[in-house]
PDB file of N, CA, C and O in Angstrom, chain B, residues numbered from 101:
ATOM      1  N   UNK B 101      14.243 162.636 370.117  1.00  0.00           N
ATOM      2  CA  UNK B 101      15.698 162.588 370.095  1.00  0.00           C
ATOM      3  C   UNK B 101      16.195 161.816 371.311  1.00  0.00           C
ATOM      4  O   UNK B 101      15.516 161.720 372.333  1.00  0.00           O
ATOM      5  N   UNK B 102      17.516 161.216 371.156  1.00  0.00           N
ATOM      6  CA  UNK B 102      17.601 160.195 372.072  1.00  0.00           C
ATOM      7  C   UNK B 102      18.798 161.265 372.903  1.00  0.00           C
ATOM      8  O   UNK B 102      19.819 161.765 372.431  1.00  0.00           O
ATOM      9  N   UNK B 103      18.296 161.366 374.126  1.00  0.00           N
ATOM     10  CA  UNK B 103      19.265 161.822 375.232  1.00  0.00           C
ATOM     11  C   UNK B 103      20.831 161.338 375.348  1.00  0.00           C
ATOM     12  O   UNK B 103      21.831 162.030 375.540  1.00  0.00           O
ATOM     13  N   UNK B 104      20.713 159.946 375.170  1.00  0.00           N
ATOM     14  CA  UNK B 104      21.537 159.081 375.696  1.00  0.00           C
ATOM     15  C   UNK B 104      22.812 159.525 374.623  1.00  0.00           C
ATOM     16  O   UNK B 104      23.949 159.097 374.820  1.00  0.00           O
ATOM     17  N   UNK B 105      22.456 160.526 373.345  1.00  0.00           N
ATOM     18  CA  UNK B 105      23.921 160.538 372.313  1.00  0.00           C
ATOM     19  C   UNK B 105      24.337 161.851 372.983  1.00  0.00           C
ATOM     20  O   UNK B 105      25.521 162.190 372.963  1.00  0.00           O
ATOM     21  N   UNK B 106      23.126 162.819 373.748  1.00  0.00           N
ATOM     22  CA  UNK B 106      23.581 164.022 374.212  1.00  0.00           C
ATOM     23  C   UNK B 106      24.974 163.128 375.201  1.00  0.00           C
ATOM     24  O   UNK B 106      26.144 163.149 374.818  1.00  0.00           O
ATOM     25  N   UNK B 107      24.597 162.536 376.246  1.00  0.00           N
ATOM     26  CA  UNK B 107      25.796 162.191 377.269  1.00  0.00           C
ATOM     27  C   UNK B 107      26.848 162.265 376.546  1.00  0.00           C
ATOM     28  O   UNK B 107      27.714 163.134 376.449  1.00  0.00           O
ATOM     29  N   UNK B 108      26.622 160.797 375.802  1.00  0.00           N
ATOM     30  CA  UNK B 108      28.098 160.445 375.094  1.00  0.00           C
ATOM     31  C   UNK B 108      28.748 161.340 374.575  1.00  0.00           C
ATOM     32  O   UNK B 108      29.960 161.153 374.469  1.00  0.00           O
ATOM     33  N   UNK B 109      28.091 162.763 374.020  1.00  0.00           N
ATOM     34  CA  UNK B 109      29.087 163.441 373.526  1.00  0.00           C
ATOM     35  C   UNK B 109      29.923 164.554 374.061  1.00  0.00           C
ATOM     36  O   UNK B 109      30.872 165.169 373.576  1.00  0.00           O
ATOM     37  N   UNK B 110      28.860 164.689 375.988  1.00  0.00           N
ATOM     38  CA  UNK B 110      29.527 165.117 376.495  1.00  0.00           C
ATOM     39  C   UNK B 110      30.140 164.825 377.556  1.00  0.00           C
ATOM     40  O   UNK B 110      30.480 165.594 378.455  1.00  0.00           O
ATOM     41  N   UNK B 111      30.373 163.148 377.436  1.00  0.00           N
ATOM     42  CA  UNK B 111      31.794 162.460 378.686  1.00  0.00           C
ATOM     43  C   UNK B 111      32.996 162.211 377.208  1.00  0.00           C
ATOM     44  O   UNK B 111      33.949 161.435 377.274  1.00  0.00           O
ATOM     45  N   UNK B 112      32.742 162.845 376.269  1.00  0.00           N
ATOM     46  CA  UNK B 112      33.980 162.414 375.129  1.00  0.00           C
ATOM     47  C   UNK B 112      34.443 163.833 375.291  1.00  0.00           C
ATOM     48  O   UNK B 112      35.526 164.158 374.804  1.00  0.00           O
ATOM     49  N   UNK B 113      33.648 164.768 375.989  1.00  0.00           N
ATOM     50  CA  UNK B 113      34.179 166.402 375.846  1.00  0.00           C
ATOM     51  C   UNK B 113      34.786 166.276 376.988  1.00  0.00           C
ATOM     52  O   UNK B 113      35.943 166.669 377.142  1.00  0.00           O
ATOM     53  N   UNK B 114      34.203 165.808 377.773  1.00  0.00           N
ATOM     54  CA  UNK B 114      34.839 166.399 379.096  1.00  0.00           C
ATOM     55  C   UNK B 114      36.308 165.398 379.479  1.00  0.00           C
ATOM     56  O   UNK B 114      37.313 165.970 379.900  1.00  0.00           O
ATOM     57  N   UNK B 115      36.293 164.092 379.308  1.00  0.00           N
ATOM     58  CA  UNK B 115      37.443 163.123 379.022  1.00  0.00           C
ATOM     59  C   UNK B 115      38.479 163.879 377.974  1.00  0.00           C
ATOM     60  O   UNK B 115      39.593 163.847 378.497  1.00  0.00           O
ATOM     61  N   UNK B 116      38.523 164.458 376.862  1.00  0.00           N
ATOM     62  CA  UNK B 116      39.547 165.238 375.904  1.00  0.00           C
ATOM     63  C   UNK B 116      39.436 165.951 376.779  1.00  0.00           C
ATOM     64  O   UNK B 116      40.277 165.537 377.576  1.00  0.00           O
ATOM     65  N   UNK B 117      38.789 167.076 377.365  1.00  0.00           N
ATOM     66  CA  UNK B 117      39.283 168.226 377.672  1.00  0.00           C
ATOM     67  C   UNK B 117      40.329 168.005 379.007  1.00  0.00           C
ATOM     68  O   UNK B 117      41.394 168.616 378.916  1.00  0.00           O
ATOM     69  N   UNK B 118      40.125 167.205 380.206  1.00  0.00           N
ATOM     70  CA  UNK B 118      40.761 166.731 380.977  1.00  0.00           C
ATOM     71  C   UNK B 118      42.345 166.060 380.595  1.00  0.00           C
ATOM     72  O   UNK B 118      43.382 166.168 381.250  1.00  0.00           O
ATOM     73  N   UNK B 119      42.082 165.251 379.137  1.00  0.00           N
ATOM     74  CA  UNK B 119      43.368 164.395 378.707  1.00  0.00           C
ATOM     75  C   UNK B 119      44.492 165.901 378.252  1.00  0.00           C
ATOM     76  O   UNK B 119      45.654 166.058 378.626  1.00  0.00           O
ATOM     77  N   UNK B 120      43.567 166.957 377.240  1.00  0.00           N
ATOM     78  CA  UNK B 120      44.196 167.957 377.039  1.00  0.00           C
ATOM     79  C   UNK B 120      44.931 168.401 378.283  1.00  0.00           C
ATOM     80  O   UNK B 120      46.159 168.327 378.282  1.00  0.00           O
ATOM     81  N   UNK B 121      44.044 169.030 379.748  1.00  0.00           N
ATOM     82  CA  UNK B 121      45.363 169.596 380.342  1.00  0.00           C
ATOM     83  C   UNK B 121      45.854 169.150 380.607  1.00  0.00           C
ATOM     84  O   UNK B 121      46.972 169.658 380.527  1.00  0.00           O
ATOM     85  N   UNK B 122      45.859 167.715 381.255  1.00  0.00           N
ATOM     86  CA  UNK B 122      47.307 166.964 381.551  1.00  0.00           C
ATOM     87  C   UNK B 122      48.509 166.916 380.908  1.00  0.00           C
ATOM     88  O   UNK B 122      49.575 167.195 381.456  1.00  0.00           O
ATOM     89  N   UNK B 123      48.357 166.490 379.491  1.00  0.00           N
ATOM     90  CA  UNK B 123      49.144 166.597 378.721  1.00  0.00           C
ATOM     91  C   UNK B 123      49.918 168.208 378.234  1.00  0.00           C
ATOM     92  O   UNK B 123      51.103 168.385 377.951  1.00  0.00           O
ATOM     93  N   UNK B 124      48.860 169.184 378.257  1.00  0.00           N
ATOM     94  CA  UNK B 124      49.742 170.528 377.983  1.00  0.00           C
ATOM     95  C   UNK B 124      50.448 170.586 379.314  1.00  0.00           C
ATOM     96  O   UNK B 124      51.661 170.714 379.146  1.00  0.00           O
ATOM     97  N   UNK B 125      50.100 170.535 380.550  1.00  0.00           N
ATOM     98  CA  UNK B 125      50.268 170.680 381.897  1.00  0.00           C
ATOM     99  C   UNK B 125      51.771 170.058 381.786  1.00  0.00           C
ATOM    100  O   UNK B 125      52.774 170.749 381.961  1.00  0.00           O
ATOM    101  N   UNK B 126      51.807 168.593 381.458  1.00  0.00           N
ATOM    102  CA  UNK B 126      53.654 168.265 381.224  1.00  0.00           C
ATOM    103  C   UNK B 126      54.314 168.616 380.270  1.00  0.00           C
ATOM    104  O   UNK B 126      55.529 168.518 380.442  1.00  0.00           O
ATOM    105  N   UNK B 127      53.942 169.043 379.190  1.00  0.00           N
ATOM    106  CA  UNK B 127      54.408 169.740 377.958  1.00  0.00           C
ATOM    107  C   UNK B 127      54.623 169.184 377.270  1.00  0.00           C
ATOM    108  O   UNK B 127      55.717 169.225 376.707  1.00  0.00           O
ATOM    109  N   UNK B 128      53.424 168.158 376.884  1.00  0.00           N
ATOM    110  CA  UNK B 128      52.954 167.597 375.843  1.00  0.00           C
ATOM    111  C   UNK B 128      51.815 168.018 374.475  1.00  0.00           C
ATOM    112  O   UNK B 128      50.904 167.313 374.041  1.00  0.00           O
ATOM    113  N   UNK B 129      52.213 169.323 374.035  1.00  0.00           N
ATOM    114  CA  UNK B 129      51.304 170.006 373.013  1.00  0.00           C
ATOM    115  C   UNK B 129      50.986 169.128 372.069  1.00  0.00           C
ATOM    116  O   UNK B 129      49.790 168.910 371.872  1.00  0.00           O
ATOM    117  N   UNK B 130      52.025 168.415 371.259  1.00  0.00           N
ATOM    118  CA  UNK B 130      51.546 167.700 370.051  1.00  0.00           C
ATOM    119  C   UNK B 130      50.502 166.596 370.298  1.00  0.00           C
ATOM    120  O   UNK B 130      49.486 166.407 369.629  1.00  0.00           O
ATOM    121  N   UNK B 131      51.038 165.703 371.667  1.00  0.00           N
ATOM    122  CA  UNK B 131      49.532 164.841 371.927  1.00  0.00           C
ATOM    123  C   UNK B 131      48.409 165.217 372.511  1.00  0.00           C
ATOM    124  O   UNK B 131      47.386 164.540 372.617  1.00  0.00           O
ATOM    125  N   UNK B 132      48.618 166.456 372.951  1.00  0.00           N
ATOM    126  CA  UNK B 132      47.576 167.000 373.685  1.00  0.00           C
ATOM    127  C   UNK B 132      46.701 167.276 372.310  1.00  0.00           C
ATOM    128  O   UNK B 132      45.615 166.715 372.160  1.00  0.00           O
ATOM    129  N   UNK B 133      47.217 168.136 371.362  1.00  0.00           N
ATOM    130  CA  UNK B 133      46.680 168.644 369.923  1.00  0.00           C
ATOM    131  C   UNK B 133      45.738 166.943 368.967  1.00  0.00           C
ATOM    132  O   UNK B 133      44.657 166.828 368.391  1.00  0.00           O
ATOM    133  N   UNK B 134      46.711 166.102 369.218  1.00  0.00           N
ATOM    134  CA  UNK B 134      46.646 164.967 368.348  1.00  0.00           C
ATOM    135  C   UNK B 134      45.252 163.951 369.866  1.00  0.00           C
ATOM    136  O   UNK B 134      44.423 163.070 369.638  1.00  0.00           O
ATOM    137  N   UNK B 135      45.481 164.395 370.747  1.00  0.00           N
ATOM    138  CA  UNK B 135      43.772 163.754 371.259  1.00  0.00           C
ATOM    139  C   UNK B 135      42.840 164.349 371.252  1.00  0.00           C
ATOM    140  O   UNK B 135      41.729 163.820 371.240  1.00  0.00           O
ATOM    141  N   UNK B 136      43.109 166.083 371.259  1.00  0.00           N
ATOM    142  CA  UNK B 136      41.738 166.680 371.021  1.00  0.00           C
ATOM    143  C   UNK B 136      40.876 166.970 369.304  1.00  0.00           C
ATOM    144  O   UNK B 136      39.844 167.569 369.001  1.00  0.00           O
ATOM    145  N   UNK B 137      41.925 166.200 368.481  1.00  0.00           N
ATOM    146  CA  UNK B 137      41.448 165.561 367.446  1.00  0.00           C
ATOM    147  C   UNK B 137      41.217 164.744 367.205  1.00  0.00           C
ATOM    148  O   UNK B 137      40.822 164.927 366.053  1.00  0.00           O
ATOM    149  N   UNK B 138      41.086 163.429 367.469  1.00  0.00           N
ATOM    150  CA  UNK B 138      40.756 162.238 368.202  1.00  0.00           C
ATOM    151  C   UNK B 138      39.725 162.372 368.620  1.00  0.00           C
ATOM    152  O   UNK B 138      38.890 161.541 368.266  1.00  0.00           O
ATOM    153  N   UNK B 139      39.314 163.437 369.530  1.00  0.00           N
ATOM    154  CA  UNK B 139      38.005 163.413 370.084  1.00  0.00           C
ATOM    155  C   UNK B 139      37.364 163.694 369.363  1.00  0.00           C
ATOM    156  O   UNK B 139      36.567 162.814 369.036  1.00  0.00           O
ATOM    157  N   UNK B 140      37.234 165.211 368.539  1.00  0.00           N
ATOM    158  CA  UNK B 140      36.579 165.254 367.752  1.00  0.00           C
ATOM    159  C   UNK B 140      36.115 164.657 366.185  1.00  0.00           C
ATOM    160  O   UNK B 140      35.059 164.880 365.592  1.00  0.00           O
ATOM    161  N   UNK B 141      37.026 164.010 365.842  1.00  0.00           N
ATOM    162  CA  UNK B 141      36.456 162.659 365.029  1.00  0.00           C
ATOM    163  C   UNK B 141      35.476 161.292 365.324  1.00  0.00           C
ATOM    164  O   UNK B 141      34.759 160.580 364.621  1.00  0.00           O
ATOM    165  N   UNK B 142      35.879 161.337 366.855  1.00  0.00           N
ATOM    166  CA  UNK B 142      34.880 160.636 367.612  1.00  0.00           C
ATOM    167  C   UNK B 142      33.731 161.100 367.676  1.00  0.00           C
ATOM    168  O   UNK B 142      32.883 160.303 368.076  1.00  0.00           O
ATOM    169  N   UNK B 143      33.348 162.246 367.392  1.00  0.00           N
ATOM    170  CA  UNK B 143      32.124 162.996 367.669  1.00  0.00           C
ATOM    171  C   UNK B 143      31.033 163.107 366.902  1.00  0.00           C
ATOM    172  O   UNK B 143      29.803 163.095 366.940  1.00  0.00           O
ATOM    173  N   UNK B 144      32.816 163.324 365.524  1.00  0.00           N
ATOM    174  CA  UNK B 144      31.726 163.866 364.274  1.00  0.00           C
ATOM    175  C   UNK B 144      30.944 162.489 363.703  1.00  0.00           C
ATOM    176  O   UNK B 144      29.848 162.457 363.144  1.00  0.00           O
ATOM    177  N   UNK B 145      31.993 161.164 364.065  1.00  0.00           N
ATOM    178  CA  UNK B 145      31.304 159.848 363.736  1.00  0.00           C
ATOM    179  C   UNK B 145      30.350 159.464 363.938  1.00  0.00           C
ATOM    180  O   UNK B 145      29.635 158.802 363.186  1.00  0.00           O
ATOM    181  N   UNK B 146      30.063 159.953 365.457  1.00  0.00           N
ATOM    182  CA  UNK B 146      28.710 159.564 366.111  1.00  0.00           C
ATOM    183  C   UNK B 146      27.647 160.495 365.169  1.00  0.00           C
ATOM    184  O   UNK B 146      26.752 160.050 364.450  1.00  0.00           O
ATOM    185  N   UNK B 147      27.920 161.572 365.330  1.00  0.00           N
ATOM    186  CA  UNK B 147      26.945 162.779 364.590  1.00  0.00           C
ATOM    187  C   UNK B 147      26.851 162.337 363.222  1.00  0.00           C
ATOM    188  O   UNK B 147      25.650 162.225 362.973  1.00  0.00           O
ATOM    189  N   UNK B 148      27.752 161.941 361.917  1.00  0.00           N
ATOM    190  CA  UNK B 148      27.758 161.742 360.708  1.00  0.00           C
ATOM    191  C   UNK B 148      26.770 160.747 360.715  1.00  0.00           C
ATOM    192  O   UNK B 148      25.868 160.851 359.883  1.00  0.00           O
ATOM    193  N   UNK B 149      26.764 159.293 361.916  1.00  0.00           N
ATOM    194  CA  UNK B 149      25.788 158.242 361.834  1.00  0.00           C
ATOM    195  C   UNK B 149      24.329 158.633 362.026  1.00  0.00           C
ATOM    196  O   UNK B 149      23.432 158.394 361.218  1.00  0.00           O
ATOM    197  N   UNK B 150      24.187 159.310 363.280  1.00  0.00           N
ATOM    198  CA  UNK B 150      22.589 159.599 363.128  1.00  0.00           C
ATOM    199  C   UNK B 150      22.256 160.643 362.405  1.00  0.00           C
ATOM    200  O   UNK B 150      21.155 161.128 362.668  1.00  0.00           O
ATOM    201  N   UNK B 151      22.808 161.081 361.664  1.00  0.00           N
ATOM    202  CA  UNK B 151      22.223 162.191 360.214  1.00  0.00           C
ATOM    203  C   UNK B 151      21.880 161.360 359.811  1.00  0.00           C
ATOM    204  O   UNK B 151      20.660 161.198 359.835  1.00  0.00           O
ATOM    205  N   UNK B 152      22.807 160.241 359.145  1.00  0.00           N
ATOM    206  CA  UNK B 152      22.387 159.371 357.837  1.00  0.00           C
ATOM    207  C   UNK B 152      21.471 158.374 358.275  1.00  0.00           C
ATOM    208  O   UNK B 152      20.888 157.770 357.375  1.00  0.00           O
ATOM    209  N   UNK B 153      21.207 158.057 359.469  1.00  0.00           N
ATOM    210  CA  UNK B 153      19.634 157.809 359.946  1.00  0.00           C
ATOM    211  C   UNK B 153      18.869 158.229 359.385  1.00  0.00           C
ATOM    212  O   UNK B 153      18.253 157.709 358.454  1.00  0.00           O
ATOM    213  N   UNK B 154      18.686 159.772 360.057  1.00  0.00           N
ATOM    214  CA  UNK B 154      17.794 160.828 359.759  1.00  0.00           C
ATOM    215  C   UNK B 154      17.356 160.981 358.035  1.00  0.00           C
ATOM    216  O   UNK B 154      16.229 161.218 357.600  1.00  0.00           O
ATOM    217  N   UNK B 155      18.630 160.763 357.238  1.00  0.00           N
ATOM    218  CA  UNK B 155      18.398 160.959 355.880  1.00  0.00           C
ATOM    219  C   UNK B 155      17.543 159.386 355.444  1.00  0.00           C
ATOM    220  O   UNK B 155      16.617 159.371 354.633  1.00  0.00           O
ATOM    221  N   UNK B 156      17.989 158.306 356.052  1.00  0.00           N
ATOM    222  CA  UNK B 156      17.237 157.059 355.838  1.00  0.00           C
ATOM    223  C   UNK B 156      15.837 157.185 356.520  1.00  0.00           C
ATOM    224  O   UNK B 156      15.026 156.563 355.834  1.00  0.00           O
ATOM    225  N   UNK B 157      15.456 157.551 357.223  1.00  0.00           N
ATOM    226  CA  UNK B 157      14.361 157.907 357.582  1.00  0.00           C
ATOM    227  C   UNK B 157      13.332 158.767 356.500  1.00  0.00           C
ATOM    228  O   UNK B 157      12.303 158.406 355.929  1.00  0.00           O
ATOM    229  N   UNK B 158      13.928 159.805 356.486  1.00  0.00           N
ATOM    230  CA  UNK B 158      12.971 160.418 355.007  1.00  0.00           C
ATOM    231  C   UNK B 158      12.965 160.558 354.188  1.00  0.00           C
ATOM    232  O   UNK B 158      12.354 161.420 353.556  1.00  0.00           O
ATOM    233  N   UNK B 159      14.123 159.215 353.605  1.00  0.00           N
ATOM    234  CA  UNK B 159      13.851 158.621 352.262  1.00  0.00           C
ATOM    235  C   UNK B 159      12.900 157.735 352.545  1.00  0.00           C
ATOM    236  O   UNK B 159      11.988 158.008 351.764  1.00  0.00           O
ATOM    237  N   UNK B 160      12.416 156.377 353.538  1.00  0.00           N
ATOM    238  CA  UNK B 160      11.579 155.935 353.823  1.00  0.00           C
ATOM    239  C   UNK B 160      10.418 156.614 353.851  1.00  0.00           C
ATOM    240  O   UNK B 160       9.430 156.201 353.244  1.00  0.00           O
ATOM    241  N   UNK B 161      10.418 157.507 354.422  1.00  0.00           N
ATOM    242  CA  UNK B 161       9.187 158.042 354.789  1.00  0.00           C
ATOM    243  C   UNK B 161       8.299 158.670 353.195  1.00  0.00           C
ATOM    244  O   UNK B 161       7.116 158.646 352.854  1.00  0.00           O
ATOM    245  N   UNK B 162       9.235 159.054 352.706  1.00  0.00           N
ATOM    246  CA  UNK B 162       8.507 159.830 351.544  1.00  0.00           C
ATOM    247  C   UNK B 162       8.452 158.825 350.740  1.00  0.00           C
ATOM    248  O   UNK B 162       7.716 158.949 349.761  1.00  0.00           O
ATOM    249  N   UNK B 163       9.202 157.565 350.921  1.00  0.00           N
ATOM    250  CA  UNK B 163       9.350 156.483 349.290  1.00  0.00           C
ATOM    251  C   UNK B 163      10.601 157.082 348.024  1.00  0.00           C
ATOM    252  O   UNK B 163      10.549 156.664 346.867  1.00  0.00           O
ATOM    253  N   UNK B 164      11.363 157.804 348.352  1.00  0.00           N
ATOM    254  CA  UNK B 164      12.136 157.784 347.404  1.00  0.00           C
ATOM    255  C   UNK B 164      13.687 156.993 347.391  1.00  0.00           C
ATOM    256  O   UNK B 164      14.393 157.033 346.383  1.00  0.00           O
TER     257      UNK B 164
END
């Protein structure tokens, strides 16, 4: 497993979570709400891509 997607997914956590308090901090809920969804679409993208690696992989592997 490649380390390097662990980081990325946690300077995209820690960057939202930081953008979050600023923004609740001035009383900005809706963008605060609307980047920490943002982030996590960012996340799940990265994650949705190396599954479907993973699934291309052992379709290769087996031949189907």
């Amino acid at each position: 497993m490649d380390v390097d997607l662990v980081f990325k997914i946690a300077a995209v956590g820690i960057l939202v979570s930081v953008l979050n308090q600023v923004l609740t901090r001035s009383g900005r809920e809706e963008q605060a709400t609307m980047t920490t969804l943002a982030g996590l679409i960012v996340v799940l993208m990265m994650v949705v891509q190396k599954i479907s690696d993973l699934f291309e992989l052992v379709k290769t592997l087996f031949g189907l």
